[in-house]
SERO-228877 format. One record per residue (C-alpha): residue number from 0; residue in one letter; x, y negated, z. Coordinates in steps of 0.25 Angstrom, whole numbers. Layout:
<recs>
 pos code    c1    c2    c3
 NUM    A     X     Y     Z
...
</recs>
This chain:
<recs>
 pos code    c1    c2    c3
   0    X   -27   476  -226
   1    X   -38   482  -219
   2    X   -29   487  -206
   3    X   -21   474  -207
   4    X   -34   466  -205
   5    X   -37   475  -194
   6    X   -24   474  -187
   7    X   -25   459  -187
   8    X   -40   459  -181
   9    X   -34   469  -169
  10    X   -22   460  -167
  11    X   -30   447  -166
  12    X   -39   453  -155
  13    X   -27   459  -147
  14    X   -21   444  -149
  15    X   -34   439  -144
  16    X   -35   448  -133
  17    X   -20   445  -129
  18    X   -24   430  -129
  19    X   -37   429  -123
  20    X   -29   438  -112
  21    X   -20   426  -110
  22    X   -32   420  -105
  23    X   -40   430   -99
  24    X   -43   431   -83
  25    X   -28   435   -78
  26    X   -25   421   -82
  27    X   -36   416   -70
  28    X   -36   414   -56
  29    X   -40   427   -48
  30    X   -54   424   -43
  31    X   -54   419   -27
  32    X   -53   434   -18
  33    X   -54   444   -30
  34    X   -45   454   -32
  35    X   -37   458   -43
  36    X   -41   473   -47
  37    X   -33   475   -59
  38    X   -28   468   -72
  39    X   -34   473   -84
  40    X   -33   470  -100
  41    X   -46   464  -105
  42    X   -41   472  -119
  43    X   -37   485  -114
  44    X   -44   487  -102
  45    X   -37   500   -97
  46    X   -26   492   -95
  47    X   -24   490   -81
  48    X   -13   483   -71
  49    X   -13   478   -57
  50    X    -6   467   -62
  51    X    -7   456   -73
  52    X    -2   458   -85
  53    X    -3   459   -99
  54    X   -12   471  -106
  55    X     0   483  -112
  56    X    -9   482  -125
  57    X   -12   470  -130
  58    X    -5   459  -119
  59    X   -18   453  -114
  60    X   -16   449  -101
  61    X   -24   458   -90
  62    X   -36   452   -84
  63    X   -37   454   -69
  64    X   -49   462   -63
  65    X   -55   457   -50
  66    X   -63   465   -40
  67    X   -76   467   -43
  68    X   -73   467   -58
  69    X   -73   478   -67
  70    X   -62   474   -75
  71    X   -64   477   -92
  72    X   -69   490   -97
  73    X   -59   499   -99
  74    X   -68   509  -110
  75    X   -56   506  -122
  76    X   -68   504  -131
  77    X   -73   493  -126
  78    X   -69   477  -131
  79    X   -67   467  -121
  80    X   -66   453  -124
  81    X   -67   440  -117
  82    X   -77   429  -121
  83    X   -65   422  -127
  84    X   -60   434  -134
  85    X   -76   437  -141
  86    X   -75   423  -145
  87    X   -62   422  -151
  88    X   -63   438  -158
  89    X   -76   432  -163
  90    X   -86   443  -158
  91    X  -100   442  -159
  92    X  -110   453  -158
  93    X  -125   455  -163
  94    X  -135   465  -157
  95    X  -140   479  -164
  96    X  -153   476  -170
  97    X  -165   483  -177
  98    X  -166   476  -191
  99    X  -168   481  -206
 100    X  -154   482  -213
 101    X  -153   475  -226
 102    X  -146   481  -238
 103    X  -144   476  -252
 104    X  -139   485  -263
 105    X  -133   476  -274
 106    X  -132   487  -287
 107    X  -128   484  -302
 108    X  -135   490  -316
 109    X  -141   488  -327
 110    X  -153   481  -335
 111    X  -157   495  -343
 112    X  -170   497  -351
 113    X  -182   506  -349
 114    X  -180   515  -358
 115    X  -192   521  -359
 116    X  -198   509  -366
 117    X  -189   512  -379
 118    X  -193   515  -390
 119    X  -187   521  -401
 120    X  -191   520  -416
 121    X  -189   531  -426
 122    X  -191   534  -441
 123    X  -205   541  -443
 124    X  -202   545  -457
 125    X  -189   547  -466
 126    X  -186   534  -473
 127    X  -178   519  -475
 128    X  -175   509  -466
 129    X  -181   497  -477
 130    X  -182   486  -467
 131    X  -175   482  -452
 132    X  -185   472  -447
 133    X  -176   474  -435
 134    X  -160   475  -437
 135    X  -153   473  -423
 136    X  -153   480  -411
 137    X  -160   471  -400
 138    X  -171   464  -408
 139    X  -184   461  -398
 140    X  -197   466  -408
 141    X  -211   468  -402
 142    X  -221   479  -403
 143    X  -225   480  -418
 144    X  -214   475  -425
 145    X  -207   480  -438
 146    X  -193   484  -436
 147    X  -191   491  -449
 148    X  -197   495  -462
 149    X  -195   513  -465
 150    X  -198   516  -481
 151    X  -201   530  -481
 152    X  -207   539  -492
 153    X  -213   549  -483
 154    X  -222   538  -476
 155    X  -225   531  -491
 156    X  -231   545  -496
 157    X  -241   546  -484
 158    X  -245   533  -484
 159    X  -247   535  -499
 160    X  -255   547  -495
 161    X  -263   539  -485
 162    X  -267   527  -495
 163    X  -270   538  -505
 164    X  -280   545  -494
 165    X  -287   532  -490
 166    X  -292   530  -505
 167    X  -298   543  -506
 168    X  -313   544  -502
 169    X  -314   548  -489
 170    X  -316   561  -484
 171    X  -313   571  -473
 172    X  -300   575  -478
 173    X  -296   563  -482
 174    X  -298   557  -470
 175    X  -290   569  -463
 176    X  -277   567  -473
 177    X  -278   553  -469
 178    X  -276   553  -456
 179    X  -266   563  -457
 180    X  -256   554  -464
 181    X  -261   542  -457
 182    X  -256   549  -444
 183    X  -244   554  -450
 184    X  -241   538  -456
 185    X  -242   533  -442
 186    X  -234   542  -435
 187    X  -223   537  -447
 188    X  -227   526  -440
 189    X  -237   518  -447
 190    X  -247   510  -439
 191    X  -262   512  -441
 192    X  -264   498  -447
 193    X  -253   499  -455
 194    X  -258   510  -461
 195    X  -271   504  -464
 196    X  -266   493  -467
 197    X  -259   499  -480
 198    X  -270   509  -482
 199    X  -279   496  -484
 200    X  -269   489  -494
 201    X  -267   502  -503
 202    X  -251   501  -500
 203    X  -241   510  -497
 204    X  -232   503  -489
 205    X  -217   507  -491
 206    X  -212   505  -479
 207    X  -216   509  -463
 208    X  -214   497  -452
 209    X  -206   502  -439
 210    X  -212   494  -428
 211    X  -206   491  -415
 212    X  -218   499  -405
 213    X  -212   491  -393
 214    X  -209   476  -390
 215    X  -194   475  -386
 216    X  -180   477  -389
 217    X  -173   486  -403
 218    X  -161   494  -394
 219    X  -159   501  -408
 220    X  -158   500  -420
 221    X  -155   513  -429
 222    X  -156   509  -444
 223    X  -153   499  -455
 224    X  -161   495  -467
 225    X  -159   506  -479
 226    X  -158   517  -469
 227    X  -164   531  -472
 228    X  -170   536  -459
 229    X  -176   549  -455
 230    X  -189   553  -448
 231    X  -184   549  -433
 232    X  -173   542  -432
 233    X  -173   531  -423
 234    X  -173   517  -430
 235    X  -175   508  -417
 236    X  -176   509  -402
 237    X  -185   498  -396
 238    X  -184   495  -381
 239    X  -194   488  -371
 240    X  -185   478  -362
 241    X  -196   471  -357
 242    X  -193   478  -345
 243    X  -178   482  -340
 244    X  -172   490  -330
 245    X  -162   487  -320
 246    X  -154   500  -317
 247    X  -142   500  -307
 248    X  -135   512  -297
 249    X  -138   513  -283
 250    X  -128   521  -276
 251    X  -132   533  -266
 252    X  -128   525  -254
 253    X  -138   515  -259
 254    X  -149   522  -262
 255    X  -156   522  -248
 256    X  -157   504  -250
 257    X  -164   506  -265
 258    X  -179   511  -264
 259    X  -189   510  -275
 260    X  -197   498  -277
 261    X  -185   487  -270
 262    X  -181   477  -277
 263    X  -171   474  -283
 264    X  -165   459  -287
 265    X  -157   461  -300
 266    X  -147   449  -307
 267    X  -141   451  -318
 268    X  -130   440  -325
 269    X  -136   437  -338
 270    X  -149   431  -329
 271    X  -141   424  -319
 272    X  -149   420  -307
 273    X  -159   428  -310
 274    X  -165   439  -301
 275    X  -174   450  -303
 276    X  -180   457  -293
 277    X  -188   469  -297
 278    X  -191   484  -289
 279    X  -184   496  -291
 280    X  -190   506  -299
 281    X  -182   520  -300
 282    X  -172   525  -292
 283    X  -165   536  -299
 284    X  -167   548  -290
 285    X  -153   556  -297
 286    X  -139   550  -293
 287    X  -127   547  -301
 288    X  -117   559  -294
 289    X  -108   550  -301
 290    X  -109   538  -294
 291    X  -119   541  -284
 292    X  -129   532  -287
 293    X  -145   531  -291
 294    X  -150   524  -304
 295    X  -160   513  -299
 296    X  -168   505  -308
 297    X  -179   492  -309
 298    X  -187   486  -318
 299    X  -185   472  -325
 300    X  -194   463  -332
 301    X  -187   459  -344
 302    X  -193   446  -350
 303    X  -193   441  -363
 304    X  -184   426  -366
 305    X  -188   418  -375
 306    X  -176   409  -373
 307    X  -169   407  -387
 308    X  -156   414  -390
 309    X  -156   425  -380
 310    X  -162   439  -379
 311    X  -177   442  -377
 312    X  -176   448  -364
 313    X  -169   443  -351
 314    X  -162   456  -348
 315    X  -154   463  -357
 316    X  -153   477  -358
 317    X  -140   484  -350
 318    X  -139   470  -342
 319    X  -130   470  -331
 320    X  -138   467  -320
 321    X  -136   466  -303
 322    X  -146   472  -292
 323    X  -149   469  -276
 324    X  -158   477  -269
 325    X  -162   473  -254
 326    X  -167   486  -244
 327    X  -169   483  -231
 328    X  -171   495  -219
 329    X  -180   496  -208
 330    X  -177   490  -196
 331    X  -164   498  -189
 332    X  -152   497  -178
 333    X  -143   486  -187
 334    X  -130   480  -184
 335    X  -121   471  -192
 336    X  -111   476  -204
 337    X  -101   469  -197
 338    X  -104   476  -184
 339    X   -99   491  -188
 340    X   -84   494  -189
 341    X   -79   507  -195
 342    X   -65   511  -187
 343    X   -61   524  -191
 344    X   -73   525  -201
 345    X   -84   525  -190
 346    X   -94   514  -187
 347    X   -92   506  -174
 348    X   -96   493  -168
 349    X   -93   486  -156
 350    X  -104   483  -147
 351    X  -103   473  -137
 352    X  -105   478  -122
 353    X  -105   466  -115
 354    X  -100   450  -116
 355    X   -85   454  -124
 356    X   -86   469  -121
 357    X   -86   477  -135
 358    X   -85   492  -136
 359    X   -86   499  -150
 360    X   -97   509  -152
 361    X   -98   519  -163
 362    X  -111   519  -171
 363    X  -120   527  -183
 364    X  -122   516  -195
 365    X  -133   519  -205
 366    X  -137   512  -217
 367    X  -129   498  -222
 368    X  -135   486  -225
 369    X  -128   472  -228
 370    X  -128   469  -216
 371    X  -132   478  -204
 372    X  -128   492  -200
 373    X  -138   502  -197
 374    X  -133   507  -182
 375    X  -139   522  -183
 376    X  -131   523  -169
 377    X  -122   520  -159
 378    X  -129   507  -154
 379    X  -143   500  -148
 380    X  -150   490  -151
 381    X  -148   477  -145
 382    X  -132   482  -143
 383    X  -122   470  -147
 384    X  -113   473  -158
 385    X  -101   465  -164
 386    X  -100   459  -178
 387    X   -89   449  -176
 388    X   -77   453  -172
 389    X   -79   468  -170
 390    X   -66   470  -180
 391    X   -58   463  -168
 392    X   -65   473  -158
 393    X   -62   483  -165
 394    X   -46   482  -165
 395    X   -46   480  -152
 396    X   -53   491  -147
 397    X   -43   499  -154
 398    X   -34   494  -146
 399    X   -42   495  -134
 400    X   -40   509  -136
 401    X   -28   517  -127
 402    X   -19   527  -134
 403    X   -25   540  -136
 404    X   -17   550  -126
 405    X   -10   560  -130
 406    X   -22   572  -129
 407    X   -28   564  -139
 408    X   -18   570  -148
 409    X   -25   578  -159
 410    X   -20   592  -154
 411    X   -30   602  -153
 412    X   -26   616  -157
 413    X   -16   625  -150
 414    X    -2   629  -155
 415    X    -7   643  -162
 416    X   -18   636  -169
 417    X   -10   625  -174
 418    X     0   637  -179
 419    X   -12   647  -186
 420    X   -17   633  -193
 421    X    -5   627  -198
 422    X     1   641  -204
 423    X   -13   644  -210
 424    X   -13   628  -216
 425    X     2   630  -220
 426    X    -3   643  -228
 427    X   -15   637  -236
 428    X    -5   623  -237
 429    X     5   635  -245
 430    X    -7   640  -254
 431    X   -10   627  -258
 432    X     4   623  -263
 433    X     4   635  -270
 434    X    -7   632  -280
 435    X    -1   617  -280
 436    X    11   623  -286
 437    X     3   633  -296
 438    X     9   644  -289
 439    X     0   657  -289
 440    X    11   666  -283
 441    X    12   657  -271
 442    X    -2   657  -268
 443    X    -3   671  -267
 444    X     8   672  -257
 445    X     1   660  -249
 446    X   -11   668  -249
 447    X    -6   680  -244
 448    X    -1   673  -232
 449    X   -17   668  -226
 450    X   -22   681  -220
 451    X   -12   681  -208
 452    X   -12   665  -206
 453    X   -30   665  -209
 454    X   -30   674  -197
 455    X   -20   666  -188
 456    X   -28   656  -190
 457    X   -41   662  -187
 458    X   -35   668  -173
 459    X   -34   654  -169
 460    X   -46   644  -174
 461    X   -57   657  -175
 462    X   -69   652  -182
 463    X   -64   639  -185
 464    X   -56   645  -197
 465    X   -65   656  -201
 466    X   -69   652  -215
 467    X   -55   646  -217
 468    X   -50   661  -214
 469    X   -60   667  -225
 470    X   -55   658  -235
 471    X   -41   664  -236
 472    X   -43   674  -244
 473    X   -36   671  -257
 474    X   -37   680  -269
 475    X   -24   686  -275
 476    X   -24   680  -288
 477    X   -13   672  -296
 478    X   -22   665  -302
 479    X   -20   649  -297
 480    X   -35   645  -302
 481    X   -40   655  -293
 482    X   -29   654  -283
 483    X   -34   637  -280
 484    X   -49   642  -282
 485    X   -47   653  -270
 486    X   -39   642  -263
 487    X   -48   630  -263
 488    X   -58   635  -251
 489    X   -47   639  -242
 490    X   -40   626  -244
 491    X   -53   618  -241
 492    X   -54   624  -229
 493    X   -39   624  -225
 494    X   -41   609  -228
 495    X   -54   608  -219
 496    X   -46   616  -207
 497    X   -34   606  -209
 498    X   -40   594  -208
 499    X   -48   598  -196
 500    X   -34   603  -190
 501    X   -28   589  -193
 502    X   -38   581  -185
 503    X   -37   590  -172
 504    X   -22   593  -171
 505    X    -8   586  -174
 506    X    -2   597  -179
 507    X    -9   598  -191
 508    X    -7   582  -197
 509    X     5   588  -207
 510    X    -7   596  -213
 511    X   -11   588  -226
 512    X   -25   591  -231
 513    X   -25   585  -248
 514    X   -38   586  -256
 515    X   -38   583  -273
 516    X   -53   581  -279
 517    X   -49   587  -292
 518    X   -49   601  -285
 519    X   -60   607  -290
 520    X   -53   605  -306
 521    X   -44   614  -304
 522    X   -53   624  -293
 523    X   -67   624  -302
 524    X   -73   633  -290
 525    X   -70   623  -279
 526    X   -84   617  -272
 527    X   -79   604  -272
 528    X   -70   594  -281
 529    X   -61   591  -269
 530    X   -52   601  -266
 531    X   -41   601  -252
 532    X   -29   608  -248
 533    X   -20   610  -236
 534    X    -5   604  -235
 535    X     7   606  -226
 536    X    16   597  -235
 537    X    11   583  -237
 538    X    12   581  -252
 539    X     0   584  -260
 540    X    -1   598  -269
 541    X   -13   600  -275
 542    X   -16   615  -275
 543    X   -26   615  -285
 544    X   -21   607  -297
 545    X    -7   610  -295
 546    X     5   604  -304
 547    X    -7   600  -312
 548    X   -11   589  -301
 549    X     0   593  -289
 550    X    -3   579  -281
 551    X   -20   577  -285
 552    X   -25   575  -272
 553    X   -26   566  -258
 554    X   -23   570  -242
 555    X   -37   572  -233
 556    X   -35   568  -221
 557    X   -42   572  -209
</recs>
């Protein structure tokens, strides 16, 4: 759809050139004494005639060149347009400035709890659960309140001890024994004036009070009334969510717009138009090899409503929740999103020369940002760049550009090096299709035949192939494990010196380079998972699979 839309834009500017030609200067009077030079097309300007006609490209009539004129530029780069073609393409142009580049990351995550502000409650003695004061899992208590009843005879028998101490007359060991129990009844955790409290009264109270020691939310419950517990099990886990934090992903690519202490403005859809803004306070300094990103997190004031029928606090904990952080760089060479193209996966932009003269310009772009471009090269401050209408250049500068002659042919390496290189490719190409078949025997034969063609191939590329002349050594072993382990480096580097042979010569396009990134699965000893080989027949075998996965795999080209 892409290459459609493309092909469209090209043939509009074409069309417009064409018509725009109809009505270009070899339509007006020669000027009074000037003479004709040469007719010329405004867009192609190497073509020339003595006489007037139409452009052999696009059919624009050619404008006349008078004497004293120096016609249109004929660098094939170079856009020209008259002022009624820049106003109907729709061009306009801003200059390169110095300015701070904007960037906001928009991130998703959670609303978590701090949870070192939990606290978890556990039996101090061996007893029954007599009494839940607090049954359910999300109950709001405060600091101090009961939230069940324990009967335990162990804690009965010495605080029976305690009371029968505290009627004694007092004396030094007396007083010793006693605070050796009173220590050991509040560690099962009795409080000081409880203690007294009973101690006052004569009684033995029959049960022991578990009290919340936090104000905040049970996240656990662990028991029912009746239940015989044991000394440290966990009854209930009380959480703080006073305060909340809001934890989200920032992916490596993102990291360098995230600092410590920015702020970030949270939303979430159970507050609707509401926005938080708070600071971020920990960047998690491991990555995710996973997903390559960094756990981020800041901190939430979490307030207590009061508004009937809803939940004490505003946030609720695992909330879905949104985040926008804003960073901004220092001042720097900036131009317009909409200024850089990518033609052939590199960036461009076209820079205007003079009044409807545009000439492409490669350039180095550095960080993103919503807007602008950091230009780390290829242009000057103050230069004039296109925004609008740079698509349109862009197709006609392609077709500005004359055929490539034939020398521009790829055709770089002499007869005998083309022979040496495709006999030793044909020979790893025959090892590979062994081991795609299972086939140990057929392997070995390949194997043997190397040596000879290694060497004809070093007599003709020297040093170039040295390390891939070291690797053909195989081991004489029937053993097809050890056969594709053995076979994995030199197929790598048989792959790397195709490739490179496929982009400097014709004769070597029938080669097909295939990769499948499960290798390492069936070759353990492999340094990576991804795993190439060599082909002189075009449909995929995968050599180290075999009938188990014959057709796993995808062509690399160069």
């Amino acid at each position: 759809m892409k290459k459609f839309l493309i092909l469209i834009l090209i043939a509009a500017a074409a069309f417009s050139g064409w018509w725009l030609g109809q009505r270009g200067p070899s339509h007006e009077p020669a000027p009074s004494g000037r003479k004709v030079l040469y007719y010329q097309s405004a867009m192609h300007p190497w073509v020339k005639s003595d006489q007037p006609g139409r452009c052999t490209i696009c059919g624009m009539a050619l404008s006349p060149v008078y004497e004293g004129e120096s016609g249109f530029d004929a660098d094939t780069k170079l856009v020209t347009l008259g002022k009624q073609g820049v106003t109907v393409t729709g061009i306009e142009t801003v200059p390169v400035v110095k300015q701070s580049i904007r960037r906001t990351i928009r991130v998703a995550g959670m609303v978590d709890d701090d949870d070192s502000k939990h606290n978890r409650l556990s039996a101090t003695a061996d007893g029954r659960i007599e009494k839940l004061f607090v049954n359910f899992v999300g109950a709001e208590v405060t600091a101090g309140q009961p939230l069940a009843s324990l009967y335990s005879p162990v804690l009965r028998t010495k605080l029976a001890e305690y009371q029968a101490f505290a009627g004694q007359p007092k004396s030094t060991e007396r007083d010793q024994l006693m605070a050796g129990i009173r220590e050991r009844l509040l560690r099962y955790g009795m409080s000081g004036i409880e203690l007294d409290t009973a101690t006052a009264r004569g009684q033995v109270p029959s049960e022991l009070k578990i009290l919340s020691p936090i104000t905040g939310t049970v996240v656990a419950r662990k028991v029912y009334e009746g239940q015989y517990v044991k000394e440290g099990e966990l009854l209930f886990e009380v959480a703080d969510f006073s305060k909340m934090w809001f934890v989200f992903d920032v992916y490596e690519r993102d990291l360098q717009w995230v600092k410590m202490g920015a702020e970030v403005e949270i939303s979430t859809p159970a507050l609707p138009g509401r926005v938080m803004r708070v600071p971020i306070t920990f960047i998690d300094p491991n990555l995710n090899m996973e997903t390559r990103s960094a756990k981020v997190r800041a901190v939430l004031d979490n307030p207590v409503t009061n508004e009937p029928g809803k939940h004490r606090h505003e946030l609720l904990h695992k909330l879905f929740a949104e985040g926008r952080i804003a960073s901004e760089t220092a001042p720097t060479l900036t131009v317009p999103r909409g200024a850089v193209l990518w033609p052939a996966g590199r960036p461009i932009v076209y820079v205007e020369k003079s009044a409807g003269v545009y000439e492409p310009r490669d350039v180095q772009v550095g960080v993103a940002g919503d807007a602008l471009w950091e230009i780390a090269g290829g242009l000057a401050e103050g230069d004039r760049v296109v925004t609008s209408g740079n698509l349109l250049l862009d197709g006609q500068s392609q077709i500005n550009r004359p055929p490539a002659p034939p020398s521009a042919q790829r055709n770089t390496l002499a007869e005998p090096q083309r022979k040496a290189a495709l006999d030793f490719i044909a020979a790893v190409s025959s090892l590979g299709e062994a081991l795609a078949a299972d086939k140990a025997a057929d392997f070995r034969t390949s194997a043997a035949t190397l040596a000879p063609l290694a060497a004809a191939l070093g007599a003709q590329f020297g040093e170039r192939v040295k390390k891939l002349a070291t690797l053909t050594k195989l081991p004489d072993t029937a053993d097809l494990a050890a056969q594709r382990a053995a076979f994995y480096p030199l197929s790598e580097a048989a792959a790397d010196f195709a490739l490179d042979l496929r982009r400097e010569d014709d004769g070597f396009d029938a080669v097909k380079i295939f990769a499948c990134d499960m290798a390492k699965g069936a070759v353990p000893s492999a340094p990576k998972e991804r795993g190439r080989w060599v082909q002189v027949s075009s449909k995929l075998k995968n050599p180290w699979w075999g009938a188990e996965m014959l057709e796993c795999g995808a062509e690399v080209r160069p």
